[in-house]
KEZANU-989529 format. One line per field, with one value per residue (C-alpha): residue in three letters; x, y, z; residue number from 1. Coordinates in Angstrom, 3 decimals, decimal comma, m for minus. Layout:
<atoms>
residu	c(ALA|...)
xx	c(X|...)
yy	c(Y|...)
zz	c(Z|...)
num	c(NUM|...)
</atoms>
This chain:
<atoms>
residu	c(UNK|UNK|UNK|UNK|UNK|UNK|UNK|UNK|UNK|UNK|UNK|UNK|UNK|UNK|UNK|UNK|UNK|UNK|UNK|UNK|UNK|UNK|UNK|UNK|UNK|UNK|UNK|UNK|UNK|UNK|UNK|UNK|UNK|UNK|UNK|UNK|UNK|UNK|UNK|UNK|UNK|UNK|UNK|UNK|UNK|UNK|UNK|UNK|UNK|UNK|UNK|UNK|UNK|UNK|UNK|UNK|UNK|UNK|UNK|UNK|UNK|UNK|UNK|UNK|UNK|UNK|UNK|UNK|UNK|UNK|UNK|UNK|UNK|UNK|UNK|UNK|UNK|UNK|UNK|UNK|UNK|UNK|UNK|UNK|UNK|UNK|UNK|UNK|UNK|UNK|UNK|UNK|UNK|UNK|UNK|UNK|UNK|UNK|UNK|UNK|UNK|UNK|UNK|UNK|UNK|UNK|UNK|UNK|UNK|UNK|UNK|UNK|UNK|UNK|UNK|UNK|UNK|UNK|UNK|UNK|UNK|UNK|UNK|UNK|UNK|UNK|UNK|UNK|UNK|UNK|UNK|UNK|UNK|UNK|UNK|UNK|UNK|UNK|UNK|UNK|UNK|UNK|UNK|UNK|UNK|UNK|UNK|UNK|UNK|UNK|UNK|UNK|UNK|UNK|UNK|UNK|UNK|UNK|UNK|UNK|UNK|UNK|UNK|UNK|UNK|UNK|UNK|UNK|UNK|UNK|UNK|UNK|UNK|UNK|UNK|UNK|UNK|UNK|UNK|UNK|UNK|UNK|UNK|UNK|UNK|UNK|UNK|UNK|UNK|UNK|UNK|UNK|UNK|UNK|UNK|UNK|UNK|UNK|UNK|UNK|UNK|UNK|UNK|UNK|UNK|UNK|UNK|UNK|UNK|UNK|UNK|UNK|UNK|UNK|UNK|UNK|UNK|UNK|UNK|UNK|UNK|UNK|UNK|UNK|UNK|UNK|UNK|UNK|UNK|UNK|UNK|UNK|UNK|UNK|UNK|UNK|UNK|UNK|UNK|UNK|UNK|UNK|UNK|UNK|UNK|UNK|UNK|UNK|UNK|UNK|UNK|UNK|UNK|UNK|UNK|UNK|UNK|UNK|UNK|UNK|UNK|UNK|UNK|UNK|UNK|UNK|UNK|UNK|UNK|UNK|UNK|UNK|UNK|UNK|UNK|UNK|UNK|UNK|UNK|UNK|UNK|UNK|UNK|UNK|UNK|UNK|UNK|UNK|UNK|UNK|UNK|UNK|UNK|UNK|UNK|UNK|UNK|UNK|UNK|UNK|UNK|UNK|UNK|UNK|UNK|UNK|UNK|UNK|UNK|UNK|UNK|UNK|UNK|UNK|UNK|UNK|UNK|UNK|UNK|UNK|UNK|UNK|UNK|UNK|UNK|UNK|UNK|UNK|UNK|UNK|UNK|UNK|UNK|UNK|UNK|UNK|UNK|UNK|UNK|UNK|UNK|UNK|UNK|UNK|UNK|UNK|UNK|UNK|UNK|UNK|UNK|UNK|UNK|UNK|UNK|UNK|UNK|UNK|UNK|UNK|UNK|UNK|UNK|UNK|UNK|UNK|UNK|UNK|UNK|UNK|UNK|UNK|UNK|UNK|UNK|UNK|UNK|UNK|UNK|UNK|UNK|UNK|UNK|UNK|UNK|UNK|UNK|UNK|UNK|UNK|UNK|UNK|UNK|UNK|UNK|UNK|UNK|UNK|UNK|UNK|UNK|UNK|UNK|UNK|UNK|UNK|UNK|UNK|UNK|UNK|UNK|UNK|UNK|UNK|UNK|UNK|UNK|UNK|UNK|UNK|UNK|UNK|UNK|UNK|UNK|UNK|UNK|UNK|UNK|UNK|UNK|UNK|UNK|UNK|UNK|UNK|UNK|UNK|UNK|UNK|UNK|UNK|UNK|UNK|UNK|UNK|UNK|UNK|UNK|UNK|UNK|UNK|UNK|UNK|UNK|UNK|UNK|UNK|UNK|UNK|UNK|UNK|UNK|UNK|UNK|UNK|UNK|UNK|UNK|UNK)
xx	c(24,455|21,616|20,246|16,365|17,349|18,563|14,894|13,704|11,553|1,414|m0,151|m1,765|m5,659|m7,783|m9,567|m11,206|m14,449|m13,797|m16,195|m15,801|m17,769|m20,047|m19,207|m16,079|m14,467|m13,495|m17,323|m16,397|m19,350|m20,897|m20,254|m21,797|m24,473|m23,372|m25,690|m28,158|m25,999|m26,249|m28,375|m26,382|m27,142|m25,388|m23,633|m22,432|m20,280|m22,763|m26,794|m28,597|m29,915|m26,765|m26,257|m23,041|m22,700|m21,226|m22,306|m19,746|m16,306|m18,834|m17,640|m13,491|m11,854|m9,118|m6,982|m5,554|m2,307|m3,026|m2,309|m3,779|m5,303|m8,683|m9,227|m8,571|m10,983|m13,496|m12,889|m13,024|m16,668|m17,557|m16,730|m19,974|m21,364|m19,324|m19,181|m22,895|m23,168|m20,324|m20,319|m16,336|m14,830|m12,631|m9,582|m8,529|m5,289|m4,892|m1,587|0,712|2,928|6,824|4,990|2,604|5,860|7,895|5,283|4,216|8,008|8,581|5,565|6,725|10,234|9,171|6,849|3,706|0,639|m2,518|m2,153|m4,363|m3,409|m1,853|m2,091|0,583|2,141|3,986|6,841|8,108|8,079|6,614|9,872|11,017|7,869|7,290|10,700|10,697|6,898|5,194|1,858|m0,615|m1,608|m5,241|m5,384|m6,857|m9,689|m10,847|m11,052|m12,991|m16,747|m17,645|m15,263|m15,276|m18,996|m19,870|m21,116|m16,913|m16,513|m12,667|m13,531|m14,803|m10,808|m9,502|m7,551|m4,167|m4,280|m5,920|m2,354|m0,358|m1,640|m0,639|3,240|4,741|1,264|0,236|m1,669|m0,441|m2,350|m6,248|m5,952|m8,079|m7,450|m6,016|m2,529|m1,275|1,931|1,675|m0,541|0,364|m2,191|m1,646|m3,795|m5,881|m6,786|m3,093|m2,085|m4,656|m3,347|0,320|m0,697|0,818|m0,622|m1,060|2,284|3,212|6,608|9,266|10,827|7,464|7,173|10,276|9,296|5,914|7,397|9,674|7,161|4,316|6,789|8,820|6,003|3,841|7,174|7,451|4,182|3,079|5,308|6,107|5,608|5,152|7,112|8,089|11,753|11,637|14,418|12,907|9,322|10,422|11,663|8,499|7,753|10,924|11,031|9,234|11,342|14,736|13,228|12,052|15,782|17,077|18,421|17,020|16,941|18,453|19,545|16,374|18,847|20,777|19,045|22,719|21,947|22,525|21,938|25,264|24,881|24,866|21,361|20,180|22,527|20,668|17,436|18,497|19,993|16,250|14,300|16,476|16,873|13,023|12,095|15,601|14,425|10,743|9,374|8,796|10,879|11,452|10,913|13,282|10,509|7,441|6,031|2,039|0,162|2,737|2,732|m1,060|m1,540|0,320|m1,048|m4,802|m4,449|m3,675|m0,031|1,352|1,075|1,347|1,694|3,109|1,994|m0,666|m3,924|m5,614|m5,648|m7,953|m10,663|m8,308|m8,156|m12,238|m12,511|m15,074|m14,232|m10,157|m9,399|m9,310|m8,567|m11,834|m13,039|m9,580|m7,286|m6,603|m5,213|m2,586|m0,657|3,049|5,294|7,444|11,563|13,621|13,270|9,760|8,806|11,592|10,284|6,405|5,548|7,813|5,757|5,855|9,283|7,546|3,732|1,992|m0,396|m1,656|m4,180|m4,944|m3,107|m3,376|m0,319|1,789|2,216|m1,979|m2,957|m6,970|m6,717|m10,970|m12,023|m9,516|m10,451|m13,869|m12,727|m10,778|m13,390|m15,408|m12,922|m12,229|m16,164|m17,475|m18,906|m15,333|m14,300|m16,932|m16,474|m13,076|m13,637|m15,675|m13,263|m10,299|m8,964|m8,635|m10,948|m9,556|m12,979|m13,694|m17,145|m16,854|m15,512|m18,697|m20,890|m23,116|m22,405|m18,874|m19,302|m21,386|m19,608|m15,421|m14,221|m13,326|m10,097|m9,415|m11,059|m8,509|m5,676|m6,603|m7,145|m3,285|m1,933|m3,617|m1,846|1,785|3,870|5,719|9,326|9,136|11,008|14,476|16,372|13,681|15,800|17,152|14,518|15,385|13,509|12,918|16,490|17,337|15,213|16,495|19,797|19,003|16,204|19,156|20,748|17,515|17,569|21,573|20,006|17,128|19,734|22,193|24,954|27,353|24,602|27,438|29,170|25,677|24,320|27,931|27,623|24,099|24,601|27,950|25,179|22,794|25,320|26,531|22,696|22,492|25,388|24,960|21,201|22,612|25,311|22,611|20,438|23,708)
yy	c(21,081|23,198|24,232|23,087|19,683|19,314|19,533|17,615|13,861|m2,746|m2,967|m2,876|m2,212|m1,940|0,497|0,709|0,957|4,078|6,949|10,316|11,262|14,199|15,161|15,451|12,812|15,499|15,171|11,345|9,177|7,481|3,499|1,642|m0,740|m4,551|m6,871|m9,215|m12,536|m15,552|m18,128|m20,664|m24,369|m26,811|m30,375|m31,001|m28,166|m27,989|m28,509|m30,202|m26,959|m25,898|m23,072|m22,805|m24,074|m20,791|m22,926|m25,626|m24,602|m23,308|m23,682|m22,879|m20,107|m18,184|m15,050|m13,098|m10,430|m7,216|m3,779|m0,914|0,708|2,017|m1,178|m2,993|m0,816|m1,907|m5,522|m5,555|m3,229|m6,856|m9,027|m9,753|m9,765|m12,710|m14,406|m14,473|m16,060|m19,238|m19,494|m18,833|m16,838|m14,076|m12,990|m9,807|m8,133|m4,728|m3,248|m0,894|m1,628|m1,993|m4,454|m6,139|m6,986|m7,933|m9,935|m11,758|m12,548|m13,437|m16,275|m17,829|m17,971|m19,361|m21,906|m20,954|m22,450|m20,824|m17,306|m18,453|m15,843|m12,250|m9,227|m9,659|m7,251|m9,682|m6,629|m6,881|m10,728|m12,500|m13,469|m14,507|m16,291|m18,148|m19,775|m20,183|m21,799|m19,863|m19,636|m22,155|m22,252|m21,234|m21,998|m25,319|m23,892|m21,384|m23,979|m26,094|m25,366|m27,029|m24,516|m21,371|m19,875|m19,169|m14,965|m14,869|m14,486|m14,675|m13,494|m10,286|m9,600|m7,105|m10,004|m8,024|m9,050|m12,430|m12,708|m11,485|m13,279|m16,830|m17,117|m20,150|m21,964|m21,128|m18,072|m17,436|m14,196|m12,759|m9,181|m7,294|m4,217|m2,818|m0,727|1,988|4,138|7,033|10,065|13,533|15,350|19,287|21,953|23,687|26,455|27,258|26,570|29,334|31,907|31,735|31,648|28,322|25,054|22,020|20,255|18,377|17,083|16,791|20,355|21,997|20,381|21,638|25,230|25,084|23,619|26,583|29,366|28,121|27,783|30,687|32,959|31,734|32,715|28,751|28,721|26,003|23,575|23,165|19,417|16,370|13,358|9,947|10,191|7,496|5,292|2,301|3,366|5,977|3,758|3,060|6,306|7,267|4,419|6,160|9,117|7,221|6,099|9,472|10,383|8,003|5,530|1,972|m0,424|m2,987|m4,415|m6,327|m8,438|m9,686|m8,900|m6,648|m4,274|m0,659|1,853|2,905|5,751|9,570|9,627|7,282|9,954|12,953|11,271|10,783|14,674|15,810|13,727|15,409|18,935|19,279|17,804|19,407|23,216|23,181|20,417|19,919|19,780|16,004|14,606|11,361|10,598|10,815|7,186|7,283|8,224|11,070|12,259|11,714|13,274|16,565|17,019|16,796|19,937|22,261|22,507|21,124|22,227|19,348|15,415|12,316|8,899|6,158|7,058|5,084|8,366|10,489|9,302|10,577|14,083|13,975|12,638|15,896|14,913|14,330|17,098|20,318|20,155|18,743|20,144|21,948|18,776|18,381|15,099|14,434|11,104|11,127|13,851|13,125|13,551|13,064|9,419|8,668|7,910|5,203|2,824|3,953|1,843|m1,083|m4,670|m5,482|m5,345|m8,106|m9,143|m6,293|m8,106|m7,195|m8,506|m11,962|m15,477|m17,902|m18,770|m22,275|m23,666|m23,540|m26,473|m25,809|m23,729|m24,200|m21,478|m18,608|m19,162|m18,453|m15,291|m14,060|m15,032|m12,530|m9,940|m9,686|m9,645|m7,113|m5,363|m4,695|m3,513|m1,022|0,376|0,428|2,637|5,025|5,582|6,451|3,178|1,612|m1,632|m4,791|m5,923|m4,439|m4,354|m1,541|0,806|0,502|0,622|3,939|4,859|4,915|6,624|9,177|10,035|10,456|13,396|13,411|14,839|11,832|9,115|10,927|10,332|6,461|5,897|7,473|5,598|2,551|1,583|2,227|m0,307|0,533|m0,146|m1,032|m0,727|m1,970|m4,003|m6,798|m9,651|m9,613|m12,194|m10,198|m6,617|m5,447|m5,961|m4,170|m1,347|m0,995|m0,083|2,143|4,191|5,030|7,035|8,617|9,890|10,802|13,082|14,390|15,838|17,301|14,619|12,544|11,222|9,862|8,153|6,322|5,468|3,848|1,889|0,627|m0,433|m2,897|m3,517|m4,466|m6,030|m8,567|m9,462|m10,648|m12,437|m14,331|m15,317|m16,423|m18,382|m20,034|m21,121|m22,643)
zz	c(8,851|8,658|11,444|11,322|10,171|13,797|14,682|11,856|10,479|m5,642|m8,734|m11,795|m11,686|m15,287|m14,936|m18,653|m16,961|m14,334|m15,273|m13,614|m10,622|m9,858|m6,220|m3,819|m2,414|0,363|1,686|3,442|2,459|4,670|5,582|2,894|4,557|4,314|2,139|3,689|4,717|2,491|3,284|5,454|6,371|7,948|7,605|4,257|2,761|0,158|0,719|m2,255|m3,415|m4,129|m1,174|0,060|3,921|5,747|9,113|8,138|10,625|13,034|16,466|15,481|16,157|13,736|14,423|12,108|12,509|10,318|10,181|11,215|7,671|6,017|4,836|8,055|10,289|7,476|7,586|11,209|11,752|9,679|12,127|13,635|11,170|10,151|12,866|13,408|9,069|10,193|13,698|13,623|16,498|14,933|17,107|15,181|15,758|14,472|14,556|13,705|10,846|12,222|15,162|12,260|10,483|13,297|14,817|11,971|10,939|14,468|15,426|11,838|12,858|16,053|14,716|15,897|14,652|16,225|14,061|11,097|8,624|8,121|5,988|3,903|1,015|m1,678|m3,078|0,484|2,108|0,045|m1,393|1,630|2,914|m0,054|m0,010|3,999|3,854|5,060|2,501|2,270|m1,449|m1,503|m4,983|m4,605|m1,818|m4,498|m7,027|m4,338|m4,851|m1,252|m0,180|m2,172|m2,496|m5,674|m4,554|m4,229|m8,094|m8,370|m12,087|m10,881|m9,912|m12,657|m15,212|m14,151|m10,069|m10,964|m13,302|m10,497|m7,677|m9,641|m8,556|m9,403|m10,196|m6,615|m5,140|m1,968|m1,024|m2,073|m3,110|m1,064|m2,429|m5,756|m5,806|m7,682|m7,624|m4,489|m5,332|m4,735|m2,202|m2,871|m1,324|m3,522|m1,468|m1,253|m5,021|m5,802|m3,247|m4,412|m8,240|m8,513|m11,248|m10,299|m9,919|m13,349|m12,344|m9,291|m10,162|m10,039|m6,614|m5,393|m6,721|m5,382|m1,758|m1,383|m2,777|m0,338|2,560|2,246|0,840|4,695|6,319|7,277|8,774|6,052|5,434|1,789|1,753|4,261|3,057|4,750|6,471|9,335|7,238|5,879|6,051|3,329|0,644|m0,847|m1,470|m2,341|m4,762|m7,896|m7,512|m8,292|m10,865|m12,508|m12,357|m13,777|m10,822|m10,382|m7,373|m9,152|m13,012|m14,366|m15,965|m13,790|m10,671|m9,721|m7,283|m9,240|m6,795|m6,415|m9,683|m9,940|m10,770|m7,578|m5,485|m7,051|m5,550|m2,064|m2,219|m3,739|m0,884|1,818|0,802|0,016|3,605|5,252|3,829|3,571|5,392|8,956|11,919|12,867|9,471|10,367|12,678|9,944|8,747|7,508|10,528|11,415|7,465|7,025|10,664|9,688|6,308|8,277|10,058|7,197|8,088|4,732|1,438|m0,168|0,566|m1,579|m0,313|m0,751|m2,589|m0,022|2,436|0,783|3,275|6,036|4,388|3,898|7,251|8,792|12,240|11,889|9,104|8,642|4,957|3,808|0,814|m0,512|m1,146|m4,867|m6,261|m8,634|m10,494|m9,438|m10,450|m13,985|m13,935|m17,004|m17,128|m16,340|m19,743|m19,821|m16,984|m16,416|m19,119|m18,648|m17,517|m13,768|m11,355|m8,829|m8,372|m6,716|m4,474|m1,161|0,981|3,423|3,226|5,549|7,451|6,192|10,029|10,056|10,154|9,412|6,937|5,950|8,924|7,879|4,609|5,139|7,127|4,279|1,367|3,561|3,770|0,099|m0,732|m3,423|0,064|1,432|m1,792|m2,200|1,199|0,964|m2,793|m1,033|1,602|m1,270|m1,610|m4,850|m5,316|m7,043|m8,332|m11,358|m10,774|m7,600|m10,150|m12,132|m8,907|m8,858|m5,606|m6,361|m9,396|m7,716|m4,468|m5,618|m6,587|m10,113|m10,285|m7,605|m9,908|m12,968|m10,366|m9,442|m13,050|m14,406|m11,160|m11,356|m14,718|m13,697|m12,145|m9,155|m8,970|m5,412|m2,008|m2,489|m4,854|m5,634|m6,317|m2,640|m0,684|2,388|1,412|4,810|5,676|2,856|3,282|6,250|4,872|1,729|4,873|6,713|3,334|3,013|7,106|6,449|3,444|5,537|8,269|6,068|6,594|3,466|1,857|m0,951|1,610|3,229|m0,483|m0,613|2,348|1,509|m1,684|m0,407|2,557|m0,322|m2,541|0,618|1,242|m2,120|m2,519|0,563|m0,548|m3,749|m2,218|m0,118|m3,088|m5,020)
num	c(1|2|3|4|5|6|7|8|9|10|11|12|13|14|15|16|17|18|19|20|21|22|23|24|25|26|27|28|29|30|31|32|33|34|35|36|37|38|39|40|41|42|43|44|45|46|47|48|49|50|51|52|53|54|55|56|57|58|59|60|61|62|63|64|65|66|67|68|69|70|71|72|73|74|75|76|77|78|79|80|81|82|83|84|85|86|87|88|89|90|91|92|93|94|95|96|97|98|99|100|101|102|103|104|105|106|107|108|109|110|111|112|113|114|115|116|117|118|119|120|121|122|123|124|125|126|127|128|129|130|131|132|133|134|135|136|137|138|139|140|141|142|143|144|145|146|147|148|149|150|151|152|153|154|155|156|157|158|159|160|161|162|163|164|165|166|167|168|169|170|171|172|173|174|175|176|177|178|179|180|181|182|183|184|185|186|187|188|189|190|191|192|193|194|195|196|197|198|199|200|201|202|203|204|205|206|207|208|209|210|211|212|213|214|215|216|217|218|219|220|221|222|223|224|225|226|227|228|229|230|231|232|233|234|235|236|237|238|239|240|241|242|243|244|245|246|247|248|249|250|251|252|253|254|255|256|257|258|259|260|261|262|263|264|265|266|267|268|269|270|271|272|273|274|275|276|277|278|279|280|281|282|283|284|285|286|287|288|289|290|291|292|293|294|295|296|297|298|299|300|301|302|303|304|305|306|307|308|309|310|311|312|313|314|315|316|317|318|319|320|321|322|323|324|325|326|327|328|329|330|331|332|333|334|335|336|337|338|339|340|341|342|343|344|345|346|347|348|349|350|351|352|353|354|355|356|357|358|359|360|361|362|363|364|365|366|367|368|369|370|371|372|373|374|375|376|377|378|379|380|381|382|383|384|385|386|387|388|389|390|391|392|393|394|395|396|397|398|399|400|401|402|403|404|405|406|407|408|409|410|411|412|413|414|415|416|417|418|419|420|421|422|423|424|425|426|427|428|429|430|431|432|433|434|435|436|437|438|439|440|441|442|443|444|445|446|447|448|449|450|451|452|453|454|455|456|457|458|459|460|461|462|463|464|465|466|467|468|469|470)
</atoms>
């Protein structure tokens, strides 16, 4: 093994109507002001003018289980806000995301009632929820008038989440926010000192992550990547892809992962992290990846667009005003799956949990949360909005970098292949298994033998599910 890797760690949005900005997303706009409140009354749900009755569940309480994310510190500086519109008390619990998953899978399991709704991301439970109960169907609330105020404008949703929200006739979750396949953050500062273009596919990465890290004498690392096991997989996810491995057979649902071309991914992941990344890479989820990349010690950075407020943050970052922005890096196959239509719906964003019993209150919260206000905040922070009218707002237009807007844009239209195999119900399980080939590759270990042992892992999970359903 080699020595320093002993120390070492959704979905489509249009965007036909994105222009390109005039001024760096790198400068961290300032927190977009909320809208006066609508005008609220109370007793009926509707008064006979035809304003919608905010005061109507005024007096109950709902509490919500979410993660800790740009868009959920937004949501939650709205709070008051809210609460002082309906009269509902808002218990908001912000966490981070292996004890947002666990606890949300656990008070379900247990049968709890009181935790009105969740943040919840479709590609990875929402199998599994759906089939164990566990969404109410807000369809019939937004098709409720008395219940669904009219300012909420499910039309304004870009046609392709409004498409993918609708499973099975029922809409279990609101996007809140739009997705797009992981962006590449690189340095610009550095690209110019060592001569190097902007990265147009995963060998150029490679080459740039070894120049940069070698040519500092390893005091910048190359690259900062996910390695904590599962936490890695959606990341890691386009890249088998690009070389020609897949999760699974869109046919038959078969899990496939078992190839040459799948192992040549798991190798590239490791040895890029294992030679030029930093020391404790198995340890790296978001924070530790986003943290890293912050304080200039990274040349470059591959995850979720949504952090290019973190690296524009003045107060947090040290890189303000030198990050560049990129689409995902092309391999050999890209062409032959980029295009393809969608794996699994790509939604992400509040449901309401199926053991609430009331679910009028949290829907109120979460018609809030999902406002055109919360989108545009969350746009200006470097997340991607799913209202198609944020993308057309000036302010947007105005304040994001172009070359970031470019990025969103070429993102925005490609449709992830996901976390793991998508016709297992059980993805987390699942990612656990295929995260720990990715740590085996990060350390230097028989990364053949691990993809082997996940896949039959993989293969058994299936075959039990299926065997369950028959």
């Amino acid at each position: 093994m080699n020595s320093r890797s002993l120390n070492r760690r959704q979905f489509l949005v249009s965007t036909g109507a994105l222009a390109a900005g005039a001024t760096l997303a790198a400068c961290a706009p300032q927190p977009v002001t909320a809208p006066a409140a609508p005008a609220a009354s109370s007793g009926a749900a509707s008064t006979a003018a035809g304003a919608f009755d905010w005061k109507r569940f005024s007096g109950s309480q709902v509490r919500i289980t979410t993660l800790q994310f740009p868009i959920s510190d937004i949501q939650q500086a709205r709070i008051a806000a809210f609460e002082e519109l309906t009269g509902i008390k808002v218990n908001w619990e912000e966490l981070a995301e292996d004890q947002w998953r666990q606890k949300v899978k656990v008070e379900h399991l247990a049968g709890t009632t009181d935790m009105s709704g969740f943040l919840s991301y479709w590609g990875q439970e929402g199998k599994q929820f759906m089939e164990s109960g566990w969404y109410t169907d807000l369809k019939p609330l937004l098709d409720d008038p008395s219940m669904t105020n009219k300012d909420f404008n499910w039309g304004d949703y870009t046609q392709n989440l409004r498409d993918a929200a609708v499973i099975d006739g029922k809409i279990p979750i609101i996007p809140d926010r739009g997705s797009a396949l992981p962006i590449l953050y690189y340095r610009r500062d550095l690209f110019e000192q060592y001569k190097l273009e902007k990265p147009k596919t995963w060998d150029d990465v490679m080459n740039a992550a070894k120049t940069i890290f070698e040519g500092s004498k390893g005091e910048i690392f190359g690259i900062v990547l996910r390695g904590k096991g599962a936490a890695a997989t959606s990341m890691f996810g386009p890249l088998l892809y690009d070389l020609g491995g897949e999760w699974f057979d869109r046919k038959t649902g078969d899990v496939a992962f078992n190839t040459p071309e799948a192992l040549a991914a798991f190798e590239w992941w490791g040895k890029i992290l294992r030679e030029y990344g930093p020391p404790g890479s198995v340890n790296n989820h978001w924070a530790e990846v986003t943290s890293i990349f912050s304080q200039g010690r990274a040349a470059m950075c591959y995850d979720d667009i949504v952090f290019a407020s973190t690296f524009g943050d003045k107060e947090k970052s040290t890189v303000v005003g030198k990050v560049g922005y990129s689409v995902a890096p092309t391999g050999p196959h890209s062409d032959a799956w980029r295009k393809l239509p969608p794996y699994a719906q790509g939604v992400s964003g509040l449901a309401i949990s199926g053991l609430n019993k009331e679910p009028g209150p949290a829907w109120y919260l979460i018609q809030y949360m999902s406002d055109h206000e919360t989108a545009k905040q969350y746009m200006l922070k470097g997340g991607l909005s799913p209202r198609q009218s944020v993308w057309d707002d000036p302010d947007v237009v105005k304040a994001l970098d172009p070359e970031f807007l470019e990025a969103a844009k070429a993102s925005g239209v490609i449709n992830g292949p996901g976390a793991a195999p998508l016709s297992i119900s059980n993805v987390a399980q699942a990612r656990d298994y295929i995260g720990q080939v990715i740590v085996t590759a990060i350390q230097g270990g028989d990364v053949k033998a691990a993809q082997q042992t996940a896949y039959d892992q993989c293969v058994k999970l299936l075959a039990d599910e299926r065997a369950q359903k028959s």
